[in-house]
C-alpha positions in Angstrom: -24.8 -125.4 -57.8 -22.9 -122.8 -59.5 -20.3 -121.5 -56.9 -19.0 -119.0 -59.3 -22.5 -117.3 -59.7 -23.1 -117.2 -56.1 -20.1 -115.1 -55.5 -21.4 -113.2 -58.0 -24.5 -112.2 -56.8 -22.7 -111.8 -53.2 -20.0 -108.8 -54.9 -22.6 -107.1 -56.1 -25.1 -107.4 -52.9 -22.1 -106.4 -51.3 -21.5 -102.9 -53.0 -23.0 -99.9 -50.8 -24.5 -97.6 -53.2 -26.2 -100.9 -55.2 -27.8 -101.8 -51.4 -28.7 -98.8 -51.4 -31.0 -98.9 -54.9 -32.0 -102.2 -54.0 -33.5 -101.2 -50.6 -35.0 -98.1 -52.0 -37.0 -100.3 -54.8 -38.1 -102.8 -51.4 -41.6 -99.9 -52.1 -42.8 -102.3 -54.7 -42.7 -99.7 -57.4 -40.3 -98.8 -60.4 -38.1 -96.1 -60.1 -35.9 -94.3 -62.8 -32.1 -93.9 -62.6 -32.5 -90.8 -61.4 -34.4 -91.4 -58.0 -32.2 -94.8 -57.6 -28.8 -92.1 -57.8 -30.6 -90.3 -55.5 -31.0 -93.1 -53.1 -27.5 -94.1 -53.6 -26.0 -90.3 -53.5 -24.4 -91.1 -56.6 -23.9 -89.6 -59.3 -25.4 -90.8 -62.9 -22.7 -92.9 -64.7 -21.8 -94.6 -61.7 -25.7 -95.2 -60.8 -25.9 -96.2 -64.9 -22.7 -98.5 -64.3 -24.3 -100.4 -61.3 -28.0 -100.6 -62.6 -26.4 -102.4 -66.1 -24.2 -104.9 -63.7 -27.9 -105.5 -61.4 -29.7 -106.3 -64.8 -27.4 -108.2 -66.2 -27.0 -110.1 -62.7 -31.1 -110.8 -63.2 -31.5 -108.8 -60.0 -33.5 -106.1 -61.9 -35.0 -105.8 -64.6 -36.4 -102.5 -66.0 -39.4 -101.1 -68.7 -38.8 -98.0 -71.0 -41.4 -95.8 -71.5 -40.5 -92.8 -73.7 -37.2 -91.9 -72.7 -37.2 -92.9 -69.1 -36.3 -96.6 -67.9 -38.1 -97.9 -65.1 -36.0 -100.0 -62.7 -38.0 -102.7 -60.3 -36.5 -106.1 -58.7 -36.8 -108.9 -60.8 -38.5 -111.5 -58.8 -40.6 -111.9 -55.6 -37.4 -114.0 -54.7 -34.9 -111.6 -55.2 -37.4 -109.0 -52.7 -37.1 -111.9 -50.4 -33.4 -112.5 -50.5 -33.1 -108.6 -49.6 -35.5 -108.8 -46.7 -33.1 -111.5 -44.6 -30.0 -109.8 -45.6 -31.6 -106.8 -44.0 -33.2 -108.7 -41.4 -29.6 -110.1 -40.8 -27.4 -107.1 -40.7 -30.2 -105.7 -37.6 -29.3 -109.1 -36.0 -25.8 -109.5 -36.4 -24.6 -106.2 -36.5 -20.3 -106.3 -36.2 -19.3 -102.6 -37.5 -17.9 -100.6 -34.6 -19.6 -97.6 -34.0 -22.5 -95.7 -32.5 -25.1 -98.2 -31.1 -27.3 -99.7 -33.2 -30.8 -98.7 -34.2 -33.2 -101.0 -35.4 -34.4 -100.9 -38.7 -35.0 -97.3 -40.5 -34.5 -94.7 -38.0 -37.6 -92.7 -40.0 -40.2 -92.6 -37.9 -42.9 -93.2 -40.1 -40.9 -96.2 -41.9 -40.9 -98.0 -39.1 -45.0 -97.0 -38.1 -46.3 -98.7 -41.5 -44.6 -99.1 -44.9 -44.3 -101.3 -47.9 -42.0 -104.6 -47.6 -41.8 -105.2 -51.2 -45.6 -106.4 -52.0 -46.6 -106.3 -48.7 -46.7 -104.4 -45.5 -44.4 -103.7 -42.8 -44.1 -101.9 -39.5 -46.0 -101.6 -37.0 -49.2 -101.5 -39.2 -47.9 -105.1 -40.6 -47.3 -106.3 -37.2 -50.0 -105.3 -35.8 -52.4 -106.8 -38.4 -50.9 -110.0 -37.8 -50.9 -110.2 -34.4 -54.4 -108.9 -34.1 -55.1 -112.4 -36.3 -53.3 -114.4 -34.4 -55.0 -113.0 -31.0 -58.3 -113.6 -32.3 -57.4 -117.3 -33.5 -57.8 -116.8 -37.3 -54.2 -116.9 -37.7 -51.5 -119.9 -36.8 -48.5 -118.3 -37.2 -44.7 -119.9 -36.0 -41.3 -118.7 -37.8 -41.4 -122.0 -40.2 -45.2 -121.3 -41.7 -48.2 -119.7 -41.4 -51.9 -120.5 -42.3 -55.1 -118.1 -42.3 -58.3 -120.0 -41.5 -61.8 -119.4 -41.9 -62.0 -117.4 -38.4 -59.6 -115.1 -39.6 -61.2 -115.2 -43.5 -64.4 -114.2 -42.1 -62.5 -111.3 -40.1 -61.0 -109.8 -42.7 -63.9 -109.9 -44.6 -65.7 -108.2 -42.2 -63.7 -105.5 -43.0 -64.6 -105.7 -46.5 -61.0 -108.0 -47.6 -61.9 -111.0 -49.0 -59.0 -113.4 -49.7 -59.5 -115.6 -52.7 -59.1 -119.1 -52.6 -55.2 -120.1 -52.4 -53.9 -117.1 -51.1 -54.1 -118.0 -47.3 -52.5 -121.4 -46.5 -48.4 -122.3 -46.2 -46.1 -123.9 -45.4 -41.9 -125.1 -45.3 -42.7 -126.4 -48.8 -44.7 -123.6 -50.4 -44.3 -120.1 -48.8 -45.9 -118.2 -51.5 -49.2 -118.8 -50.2 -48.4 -117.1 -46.5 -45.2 -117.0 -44.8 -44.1 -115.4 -41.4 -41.4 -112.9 -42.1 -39.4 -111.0 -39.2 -40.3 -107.4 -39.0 -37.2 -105.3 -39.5 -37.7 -102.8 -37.2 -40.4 -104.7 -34.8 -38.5 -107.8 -34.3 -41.9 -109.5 -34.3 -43.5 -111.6 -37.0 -45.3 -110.1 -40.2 -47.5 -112.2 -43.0 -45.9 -111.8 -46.6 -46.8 -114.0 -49.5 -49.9 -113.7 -51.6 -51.9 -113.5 -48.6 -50.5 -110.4 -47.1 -50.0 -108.9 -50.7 -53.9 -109.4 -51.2 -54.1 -107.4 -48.0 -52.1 -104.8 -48.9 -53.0 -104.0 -52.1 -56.8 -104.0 -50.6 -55.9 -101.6 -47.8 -54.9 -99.6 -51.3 -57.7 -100.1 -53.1 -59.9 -99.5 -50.4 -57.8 -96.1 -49.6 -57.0 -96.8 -46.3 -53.4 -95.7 -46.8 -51.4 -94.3 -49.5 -48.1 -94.3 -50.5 -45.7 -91.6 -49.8 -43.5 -90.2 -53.1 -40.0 -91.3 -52.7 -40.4 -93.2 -49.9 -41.6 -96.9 -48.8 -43.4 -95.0 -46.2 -47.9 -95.0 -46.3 -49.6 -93.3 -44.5 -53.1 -94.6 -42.7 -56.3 -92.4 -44.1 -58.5 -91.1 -41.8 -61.0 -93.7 -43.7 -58.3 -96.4 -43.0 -58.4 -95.3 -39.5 -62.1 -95.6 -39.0 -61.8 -98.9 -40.6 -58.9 -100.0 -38.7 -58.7 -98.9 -35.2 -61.5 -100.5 -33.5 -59.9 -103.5 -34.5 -56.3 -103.1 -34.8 -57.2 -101.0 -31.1 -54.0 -99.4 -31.8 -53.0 -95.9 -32.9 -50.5 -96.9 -35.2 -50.1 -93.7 -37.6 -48.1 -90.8 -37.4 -49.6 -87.1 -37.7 
């Protein structure tokens, strides 16, 4: 185990502005320096400074297309390693000041948005838990497996989830993991499993994904789609 590297990656995790880019690009999608300085409310040789320091870390990595690069985190794991730290400040919170809120105090972050590669919020929460009620779902906070009650669920909605995608466990959370909703405090699905769903509530257009923002809004398709089962009016205006 290299100590020295650790406390490497722990400076620069530890650096405002750079938590700041690094939760903005928790949407899933590349962004350019420009919206990351944004983000950060930096200005652009600083957010240049920082960005070179995350790639060079292997926390980012980026694609140029013309004469824009496009920053996105370099791994699922690094998205992952993100997601308890901010699951952990919510928790653990030390800083002396007004009391806490939990999670994003933007309304419609905390109603549905994008975790990375899968969703979050209430919409993620609810999902899962609708699973879980209806027994297609055993979820605890070590693993979580989808079986065929809950395959033939979603694909009554029209999701079918290929073979692999559905089963984990302490050994192999790619599959289907539980992960502890930010702002719900509840367990969400993330892994392949819940990526498949997102990017099929996508597909599907049943949300969409706000510019600038992690927030998606529900569809009034999605909301047909969803509601009688979800039995839940999780969207905002």
């Amino acid at each position: 185990m290299n100590t020295n590297q650790i406390a490497h990656i722990a400076s620069l995790l530890g650096e405002p502005a750079r938590t700041a880019m690094l939760i903005e690009l928790m949407g899933g999608r590349a962004l350019t320096a420009s919206e990351l300085a944004r983000a950060a409310a930096i200005g652009a040789s600083t957010t240049s400074a920082h960005l070179a320091q995350l790639v060079d870390a292997q926390l980012l990595r980026f694609t140029s297309s013309g004469r824009h690069r496009y920053f996105r985190l370099a791994s699922p794991e690094i998205a992952r390693l993100i997601e308890t730290l901010m699951q952990l400040a919510a928790q653990t919170a030390t800083i002396p000041g007004p009391r806490l809120v939990v999670g994003p105090k933007d309304a419609a972050l905390r109603a549905a948005r994008t975790c990375y590669d899968h969703l979050a919020g209430r919409l993620g929460v609810a999902i899962t838990q609708r699973l879980v009620i209806d027994g297609g779902l055993v979820l605890d906070e070590e693993q979580a497996n989808l079986n065929d009650r809950g395959r033939r669920a979603l694909a009554d909605l029209g999701i079918d989830i290929p073979t692999g995608a559905a089963r984990g466990s302490r050994m192999d959370s790619s599959s289907c993991r539980p992960c502890l909703d930010w702002s719900e405090r509840r367990l969400h699905i993330a892994g392949r499993l819940a990526t498949h769903i997102c990017h099929a509530c996508v597909q599907r257009g049943w949300i969409q994904r706000r510019a600038s923002s992690r927030a998606v809004d529900v569809t009034p398709t999605g909301r047909v789609a969803l509601q009688a089962w979800l039995g839940l009016a999780l969207w905002t205006a």
